[in-house]
N, C-alpha and C positions, 0 to 999 in steps of 0.2 A: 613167029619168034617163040623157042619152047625154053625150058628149062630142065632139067631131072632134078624133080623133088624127090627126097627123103622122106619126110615126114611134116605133117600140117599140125602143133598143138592148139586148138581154138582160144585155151585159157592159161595163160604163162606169165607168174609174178616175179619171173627173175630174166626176163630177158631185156631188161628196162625200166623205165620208172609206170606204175600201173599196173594195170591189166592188162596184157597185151597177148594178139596173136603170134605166134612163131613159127617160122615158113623154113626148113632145112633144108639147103640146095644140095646138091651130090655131087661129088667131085673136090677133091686139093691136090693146090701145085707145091705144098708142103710136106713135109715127113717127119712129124715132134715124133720124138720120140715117147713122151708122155701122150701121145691122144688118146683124149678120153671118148672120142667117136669114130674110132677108126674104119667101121663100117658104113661112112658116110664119106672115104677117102678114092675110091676107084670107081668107076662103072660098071657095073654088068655084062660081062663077056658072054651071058648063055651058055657056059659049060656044062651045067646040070650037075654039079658036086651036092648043092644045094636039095636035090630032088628027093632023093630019099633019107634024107633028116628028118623031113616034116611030118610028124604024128597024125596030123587030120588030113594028112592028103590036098594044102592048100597049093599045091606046087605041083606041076608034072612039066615035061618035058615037050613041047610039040612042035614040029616043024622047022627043029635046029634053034629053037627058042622058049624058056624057059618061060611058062604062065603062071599068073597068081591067083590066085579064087580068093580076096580077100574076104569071103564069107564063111567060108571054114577055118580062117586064121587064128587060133591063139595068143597071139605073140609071145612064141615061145623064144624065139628067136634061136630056134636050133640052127637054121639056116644061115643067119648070121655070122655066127662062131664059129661055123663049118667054112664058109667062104675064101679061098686061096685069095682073091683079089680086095680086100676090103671093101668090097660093097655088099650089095643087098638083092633081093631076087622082087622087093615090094615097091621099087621107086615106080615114079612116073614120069612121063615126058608130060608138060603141061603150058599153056601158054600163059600169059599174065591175066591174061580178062580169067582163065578157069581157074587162077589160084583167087582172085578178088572172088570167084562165085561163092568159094569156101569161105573168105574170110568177113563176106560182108555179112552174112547170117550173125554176127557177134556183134554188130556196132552200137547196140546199145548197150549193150559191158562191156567194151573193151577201149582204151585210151589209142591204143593202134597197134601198130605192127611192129615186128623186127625178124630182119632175114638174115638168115644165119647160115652154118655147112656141119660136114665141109666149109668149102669157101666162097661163098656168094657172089665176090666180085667178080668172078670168071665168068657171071653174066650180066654185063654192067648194063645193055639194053632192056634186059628182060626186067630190071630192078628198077629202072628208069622210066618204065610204063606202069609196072606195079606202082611203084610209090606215088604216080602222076593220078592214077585212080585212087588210091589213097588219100593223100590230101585232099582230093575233088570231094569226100565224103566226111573232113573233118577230122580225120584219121593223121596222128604223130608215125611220122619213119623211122628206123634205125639200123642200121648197119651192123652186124657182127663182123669183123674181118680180121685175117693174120697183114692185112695193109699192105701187098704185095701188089694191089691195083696203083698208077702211080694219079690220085685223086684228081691233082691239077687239070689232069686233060681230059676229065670229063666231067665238065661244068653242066650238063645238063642232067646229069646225075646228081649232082650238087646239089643241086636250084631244087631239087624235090627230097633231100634228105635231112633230116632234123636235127642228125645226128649220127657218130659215128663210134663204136663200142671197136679199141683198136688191142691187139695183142702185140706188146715189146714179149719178144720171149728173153731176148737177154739185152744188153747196149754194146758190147765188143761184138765186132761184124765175127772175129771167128769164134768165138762162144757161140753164137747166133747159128754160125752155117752147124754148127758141131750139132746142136740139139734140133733144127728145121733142114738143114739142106742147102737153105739158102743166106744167101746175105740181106742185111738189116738197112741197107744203103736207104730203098725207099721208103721202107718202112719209119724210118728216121723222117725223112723228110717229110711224109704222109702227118705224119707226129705233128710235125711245126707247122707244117703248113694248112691241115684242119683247125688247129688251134688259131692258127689267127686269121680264120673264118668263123672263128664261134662255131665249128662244127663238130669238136672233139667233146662228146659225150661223159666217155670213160677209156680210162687205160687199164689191162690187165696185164699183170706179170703169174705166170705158175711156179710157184717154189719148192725146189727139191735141192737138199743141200748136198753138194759137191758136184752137179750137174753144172752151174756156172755161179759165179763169182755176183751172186745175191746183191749182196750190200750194194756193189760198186755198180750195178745197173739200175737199183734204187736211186743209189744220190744222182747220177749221173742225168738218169729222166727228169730229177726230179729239177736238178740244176736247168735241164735244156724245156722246160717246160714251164716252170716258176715266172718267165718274162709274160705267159699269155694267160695266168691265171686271172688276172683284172679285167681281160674280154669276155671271159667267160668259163666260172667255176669249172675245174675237173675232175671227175671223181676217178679215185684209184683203188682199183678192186684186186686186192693181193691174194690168190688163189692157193691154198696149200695142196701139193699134190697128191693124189689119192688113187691107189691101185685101181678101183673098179674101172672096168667097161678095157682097161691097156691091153695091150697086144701079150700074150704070153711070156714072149722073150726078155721083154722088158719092165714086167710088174716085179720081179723081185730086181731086181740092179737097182733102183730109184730108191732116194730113200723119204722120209714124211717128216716135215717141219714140225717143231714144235711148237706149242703155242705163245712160249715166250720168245721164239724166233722171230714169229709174225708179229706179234707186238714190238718190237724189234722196230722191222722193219716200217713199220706204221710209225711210231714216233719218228722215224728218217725223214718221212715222208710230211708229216707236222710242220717239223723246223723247216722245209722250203717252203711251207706257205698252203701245202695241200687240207683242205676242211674236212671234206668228205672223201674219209678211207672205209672201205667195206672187208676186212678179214673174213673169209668162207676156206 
């Protein structure tokens, strides 16, 4: 059982409550147009566009497949930026006991883990053994997801997750497909349906004003959400959007919320009952 990871951060105060490890899978079956890691959205084809960008020679070309000398790397991320495909020339293919090698080196700083993307759930076995090793060591799970897995039908997934960090991009299913691709159908349902397993974490919305209809996806979560906050507090992490790391095409079209916007939005979110908002 493997995965392509992105990137391993040993020590990460914002992927959860803690200290926590943060594990980047590779690969989405989305397309925001705001993403802010779009180099964590395709796989590696081996083209070799990537090759001659890199300044220390961590790249060459061999055998109709692109190698990485992680020991001459910078991280410049030349190759990055250059990449047609929005991936990376540095991931790995890895299995869960080799990502638990990395991460148990931390366990005594770190509160636990959280796996993130791309989008994570497009390896719902490989996360299901991860997090089984996990808990076995004391270690809290959690889920970063655009919530396109549909959760119900895998309970064994479940049964080892603490928690789940879910992205609403917007609440009208075509706002939703406008700015992802796709429809919000289960993401909706994912919604209600972690929530009344006590398994919904946090919700996040990214706010760019005239991208979709802000307000009404605020009240609207917040209305369809309000019946499960007595199972178990939800925190709601209202993200303003921010040009860095975006695709070219798209860093200027978007535009950046004010701060009385989000304060805004955050008292909306009060009046349903929500305690814990985080504006970033």
């Amino acid at each position: 059982m493997m995965a392509t990871v992105n990137k391993i951060i040993p020590f990460s105060t914002v992927d959860g409550p803690g200290n926590r490890t943060a594990i980047f899978l590779q690969g989405c079956n989305m397309d925001c147009l705001y993403c802010h890691n779009p180099e964590t959205r395709g796989k590696c084809v081996h083209c070799g566009a990537c090759v001659n960008s890199c300044p220390t020679g961590a790249l060459r070309l061999e055998n109709q497949q692109v190698r990485y000398d992680r020991a001459k790397c910078v991280h410049c991320d030349s190759c990055i930026k250059l990449c047609p495909y929005d991936s990376s020339p540095k991931t790995l293919d890895m299995t869960p006991k080799q990502v638990w090698q990395a991460v148990e080196k931390q366990i005594p700083f770190i509160r636990g883990i959280t796996v993130s993307g791309g989008e994570c759930t497009l390896y719902p076995e490989f996360l299901t053994e991860l997090f089984t090793l996990a808990q076995a060591h004391g270690l809290s799970t959690l889920i970063d997801s655009n919530g396109t897995l549909d959760f119900e039908h895998y309970p064994d997934l479940l049964a080892v997750t603490d928690g789940v960090m879910l992205d609403i991009k917007a609440f009208d299913c075509e706002e939703h497909k406008r700015v992802t691709g796709w429809s919000n159908q289960v993401v909706l349902k994912n919604a209600r349906f972690l929530a009344s397993k006590a398994k919904l974490f946090e919700v996040r919305t990214v706010v760019s004003p005239g991208l979709f209809d802000t307000e009404k996806t605020i009240v609207q979560i917040g209305d369809m959400l309000r019946p499960y906050l007595p199972i178990r507090p939800i925190r709601y992490k209202l993200i303003s959007y921010r040009p860095m790391g975006v695709r070219p095409q798209f860093k200027e079209t978007l535009q950046i919320p004010t701060r009385d916007q989000m304060e805004y939005y955050a008292e909306l979110l009060k009046a349903k009952g929500f305690k814990d908002i985080i504006i970033i």
